[in-house]
N, C-alpha and C positions, 0 to 999 in steps of 0.2 A: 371426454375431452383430453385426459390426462393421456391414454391410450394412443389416443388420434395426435399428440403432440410429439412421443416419443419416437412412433413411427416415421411421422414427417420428417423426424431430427436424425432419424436413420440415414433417410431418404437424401437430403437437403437442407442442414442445419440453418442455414441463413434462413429461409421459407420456414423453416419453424420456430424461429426466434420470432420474425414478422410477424406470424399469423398467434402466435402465441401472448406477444407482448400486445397487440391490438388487443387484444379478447379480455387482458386485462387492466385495458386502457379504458375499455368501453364503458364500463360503469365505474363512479369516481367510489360506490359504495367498497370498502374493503370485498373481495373474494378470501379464502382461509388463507392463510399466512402458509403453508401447504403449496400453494398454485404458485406465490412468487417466491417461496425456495427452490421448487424444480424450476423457475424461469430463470432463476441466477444460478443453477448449477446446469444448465445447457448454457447460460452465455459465459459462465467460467470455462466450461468446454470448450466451446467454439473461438473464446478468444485462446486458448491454449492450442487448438490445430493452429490456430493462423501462426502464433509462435514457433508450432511443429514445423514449419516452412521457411524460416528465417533462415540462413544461407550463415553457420557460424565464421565470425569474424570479431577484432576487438577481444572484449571481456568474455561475449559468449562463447570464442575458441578458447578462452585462456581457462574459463572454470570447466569448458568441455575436458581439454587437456587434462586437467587435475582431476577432473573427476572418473577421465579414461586410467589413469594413473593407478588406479587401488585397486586394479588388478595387480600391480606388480608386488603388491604386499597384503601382508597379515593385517587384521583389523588395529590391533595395537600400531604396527609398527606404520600402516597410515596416517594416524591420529598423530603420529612421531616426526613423520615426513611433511603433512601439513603446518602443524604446531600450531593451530589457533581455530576458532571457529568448531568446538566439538560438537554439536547437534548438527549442524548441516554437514559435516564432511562425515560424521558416523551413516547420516541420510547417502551419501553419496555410496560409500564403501558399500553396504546391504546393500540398495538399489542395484549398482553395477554387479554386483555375486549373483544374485537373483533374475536380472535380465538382458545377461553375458554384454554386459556395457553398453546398452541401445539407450544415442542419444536423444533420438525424437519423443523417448515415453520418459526418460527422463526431464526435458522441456516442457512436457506435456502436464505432469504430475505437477513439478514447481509450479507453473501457473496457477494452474487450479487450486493450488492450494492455498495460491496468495489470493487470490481472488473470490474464492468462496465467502473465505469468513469476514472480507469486506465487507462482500454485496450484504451478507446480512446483519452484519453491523449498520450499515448505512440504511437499511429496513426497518430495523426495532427503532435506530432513533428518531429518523424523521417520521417513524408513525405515531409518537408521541408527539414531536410538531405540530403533525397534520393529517391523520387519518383519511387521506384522501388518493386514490391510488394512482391518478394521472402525477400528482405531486413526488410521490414516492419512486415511480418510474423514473420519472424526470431526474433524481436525484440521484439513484444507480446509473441511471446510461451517463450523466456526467462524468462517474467514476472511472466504468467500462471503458469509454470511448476520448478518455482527455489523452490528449496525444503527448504531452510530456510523462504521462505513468506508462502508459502502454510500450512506449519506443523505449524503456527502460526497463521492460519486466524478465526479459528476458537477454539484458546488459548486465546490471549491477542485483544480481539473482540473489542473493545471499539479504541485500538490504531490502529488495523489497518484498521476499516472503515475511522477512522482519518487520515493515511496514504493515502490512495485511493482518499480520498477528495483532501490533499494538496498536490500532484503532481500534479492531474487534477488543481485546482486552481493555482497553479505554472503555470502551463504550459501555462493556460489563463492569467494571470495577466502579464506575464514577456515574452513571445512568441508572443503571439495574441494582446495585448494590451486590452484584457477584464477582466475590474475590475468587478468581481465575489466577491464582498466583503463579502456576505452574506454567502458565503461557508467559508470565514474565522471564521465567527463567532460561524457556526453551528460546523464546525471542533474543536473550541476549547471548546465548551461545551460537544463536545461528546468526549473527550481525552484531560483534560486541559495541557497535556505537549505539546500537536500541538503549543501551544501558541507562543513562542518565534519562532517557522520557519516562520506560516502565516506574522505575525509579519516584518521577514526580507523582506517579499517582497515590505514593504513600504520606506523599508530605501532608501534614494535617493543614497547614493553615493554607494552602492553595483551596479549602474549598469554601473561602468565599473571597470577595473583592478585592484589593488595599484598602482595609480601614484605619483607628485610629487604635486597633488592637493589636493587628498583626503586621502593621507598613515595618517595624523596625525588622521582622522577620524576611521583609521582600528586600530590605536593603541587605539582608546579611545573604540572602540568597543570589543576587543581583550581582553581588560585588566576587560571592566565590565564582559564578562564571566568568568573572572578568579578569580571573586572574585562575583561571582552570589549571593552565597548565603548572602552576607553583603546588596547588593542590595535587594533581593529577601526582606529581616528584614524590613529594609526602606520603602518598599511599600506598607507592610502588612498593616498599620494601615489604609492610604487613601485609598483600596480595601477592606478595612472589611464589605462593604454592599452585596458586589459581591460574591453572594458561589459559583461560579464558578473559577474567579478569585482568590478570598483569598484560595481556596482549593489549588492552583495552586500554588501560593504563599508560602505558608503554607509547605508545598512539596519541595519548590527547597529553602529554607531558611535551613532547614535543611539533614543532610545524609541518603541516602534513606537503609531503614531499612532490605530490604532485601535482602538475600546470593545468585544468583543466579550461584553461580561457578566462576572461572576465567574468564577472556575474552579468546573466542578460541583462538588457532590458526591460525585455516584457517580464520578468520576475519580479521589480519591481510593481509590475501595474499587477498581477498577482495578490504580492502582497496587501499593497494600499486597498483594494477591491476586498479582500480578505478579514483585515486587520477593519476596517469603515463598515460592515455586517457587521462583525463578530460586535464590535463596541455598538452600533447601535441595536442590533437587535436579541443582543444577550444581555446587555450592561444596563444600557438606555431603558427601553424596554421591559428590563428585569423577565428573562425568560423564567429565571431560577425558580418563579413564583409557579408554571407548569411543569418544567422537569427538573427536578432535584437533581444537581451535582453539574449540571451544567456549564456552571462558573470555572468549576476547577477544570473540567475540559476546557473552557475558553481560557484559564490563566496558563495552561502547558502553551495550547498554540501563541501568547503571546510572550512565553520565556522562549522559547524556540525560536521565533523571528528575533526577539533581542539577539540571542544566541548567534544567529547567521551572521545579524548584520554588526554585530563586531568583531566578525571572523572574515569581512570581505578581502580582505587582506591575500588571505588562505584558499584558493578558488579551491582546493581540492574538499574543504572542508566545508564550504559556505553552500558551495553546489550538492553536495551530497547531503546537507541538513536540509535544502528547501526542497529534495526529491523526498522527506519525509514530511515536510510539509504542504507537499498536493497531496497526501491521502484525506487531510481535512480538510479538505475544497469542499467534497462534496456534501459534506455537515453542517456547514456554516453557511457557502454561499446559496443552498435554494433557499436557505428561510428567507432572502431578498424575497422570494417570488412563490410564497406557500399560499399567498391569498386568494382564491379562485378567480379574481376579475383577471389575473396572470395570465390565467390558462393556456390562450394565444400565444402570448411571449415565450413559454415554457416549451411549447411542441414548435415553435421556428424556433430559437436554442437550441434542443433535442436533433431537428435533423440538421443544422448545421454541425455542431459538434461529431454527429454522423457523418454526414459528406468530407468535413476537414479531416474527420480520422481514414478514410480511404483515400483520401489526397497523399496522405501521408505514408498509409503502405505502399502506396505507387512510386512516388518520388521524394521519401523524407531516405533518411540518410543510411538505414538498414533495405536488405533485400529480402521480399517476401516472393510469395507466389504471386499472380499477377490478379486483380481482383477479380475478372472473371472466373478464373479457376477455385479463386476464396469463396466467392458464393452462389458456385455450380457444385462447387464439390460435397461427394454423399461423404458420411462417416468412415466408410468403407475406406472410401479414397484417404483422407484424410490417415487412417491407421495403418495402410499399407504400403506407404508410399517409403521412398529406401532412406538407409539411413545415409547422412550427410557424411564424408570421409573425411577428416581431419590429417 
């Protein structure tokens, strides 16, 4: 089977995602954990060609630009010209030496590598939910195909390979009990605002509820985000050797500079939708009694919405914490819908979510390849196709 999938995915990667994700749809019995790693690293692929295709404009010319830049310098003297951000701009520098500045495999790469260790973060947990593999699908293709991560993966590239790190590092540190610390660290050098979430996963008393042991600790916690930026002053000076840190610093000390529009809407029904699971079907519920550590993943995602929503103020800041806040979507919200009498609901969901995300490479606000050519096209196609000219 594995053979026969690889070759189709040669052939016609959309037809092999299909024929693929059926076969492991078909029985709700788990198949090895084996068969849905290689189905989430062809659909890390495949969502990475369609990126390969994106037409740079916005931010993707702007990190294009910087990242075509380090040819013009020494590895040091890069790190010197950028001044922030040393893990992903060291990534840039090697990358562009190594494959004479080709930007479609460097689009290619970032995606996948944000997206990999989602999908299988999003796999170990909700298989502890729910052992049950149409449930499990259900819950990556939500990730895969939500049209606000997606139309941003290859926008704001720096946060959301940061993103993809620190759920998968969530998910180990506070689920599994593997302290991955080094992914903490990498995550916050490659997006220093990762900082303060990695960060939460060490506070001890986030790992259980507000009780009547640890509430005075939520209020001394509460109130330093409420007054970040006075903190944020304070720290600058003992972090001033850290350019990674003092950038970081530097940044939440002050209001962040730009207009990115109101907060939606629909972010709002997000939220509530989010925030209405999580409390009943982790708190209410008491999941913590099946997966250990549960709570303190559910206490980040609700210091995080606090976080936003008293920064509405600041669209540059408010918007960029709730685009860290749909990588938890897909953790919380299927447990709505884990119980097999679902199952219905779960696959009309699934291919809607499907359909609105090709509505969206057609006529949402970036330019891709046109979907026909998205899912006619072989691998071939896909890696050969010329580089974009900036």
């Amino acid at each position: 089977m594995i053979a026969t999938v690889i070759l189709i995915f040669l052939l016609n990667p959309f037809l092999a995602l299909v024929i693929f994700g059926a076969y492991l749809n078909m029985n709700r019995k788990l198949r090895p954990d084996s068969y849905f790693y290689l189905f989430y690293f062809l659909l890390a692929l495949f969502l990475s060609f369609i990126n390969m295709t994106k037409v740079p404009e916005n931010d993707l010319a702007y990190h294009s630009t910087q990242y075509l830049q380090a040819k013009n310098y020494s590895y040091s003297g890069y790190l010197d010209f950028i001044g922030k951000e040393v893990a992903f701009y060291s990534f840039n520098y090697w990358f562009n030496y190594f494959t004479g500045g080709s930007i479609k495999y460097w689009v290619l790469v970032l995606t996948f590598a944000s997206y990999f260790p989602f999908f299988v973060a999003i796999h170990k947990f909700q298989k502890r939910v729910s052992p049950d593999s149409q449930y499990i699908l259900f819950s990556v293709c939500l990730a895969a195909f939500f049209p606000q991560l997606f139309s941003l993966s290859a926008h704001l590239m720096r946060q959301f390979i940061a993103g993809g790190l620190l759920v998968y590092f969530l998910n180990e540190k506070l689920i599994f009990n593997s302290n991955k610390w080094w992914l903490a660290i990498i995550g916050t050098l490659l997006h220093s605002s990762s900082l303060i979430l990695f960060a939460l996963a060490y506070v001890w008393f986030l790992k259980e509820r507000p009780n009547k042991r640890n509430f005075h600790y939520f209020l001394i916690l509460f109130f330093i985000l409420g007054t970040y930026q006075v903190v944020s002053q304070l720290l600058l000076p003992i972090f001033s050797d850290s350019m990674s840190v003092s950038y970081a610093l530097t940044r939440a000390s002050k209001d962040t500079k730009f207009d990115l529009g109101s907060f939606a809407a629909i972010n709002y029904f997000f939220i509530a939708t989010l925030l209405y699971i999580l409390f009943k079907e982790v708190y209410v519920k008491n999941l913590q009694k099946i997966i250990s550590g549960v709570e303190h993943f559910g206490n980040i995602i609700v210091i995080l919405t606090f976080f936003i929503l008293i920064n509405l103020q600041q669209s540059e800041l408010s918007n960029r914490l709730f685009f860290y806040l749909c990588f938890f979507f897909p953790f919380i919200i299927p447990i709505a819908l884990k119980r097999q009498s679902f199952s219905i609901i779960r696959k009309v969901l699934t291919l809607s979510i499907i359909l609105f995300f090709l509505y969206r490479l057609e006529f949402g606000t970036w330019t891709y390849d046109s979907i026909s050519e998205l899912l006619s096209s072989s691998t071939y196609s896909f890696l050969s196709r010329e580089e974009f000219k900036l």
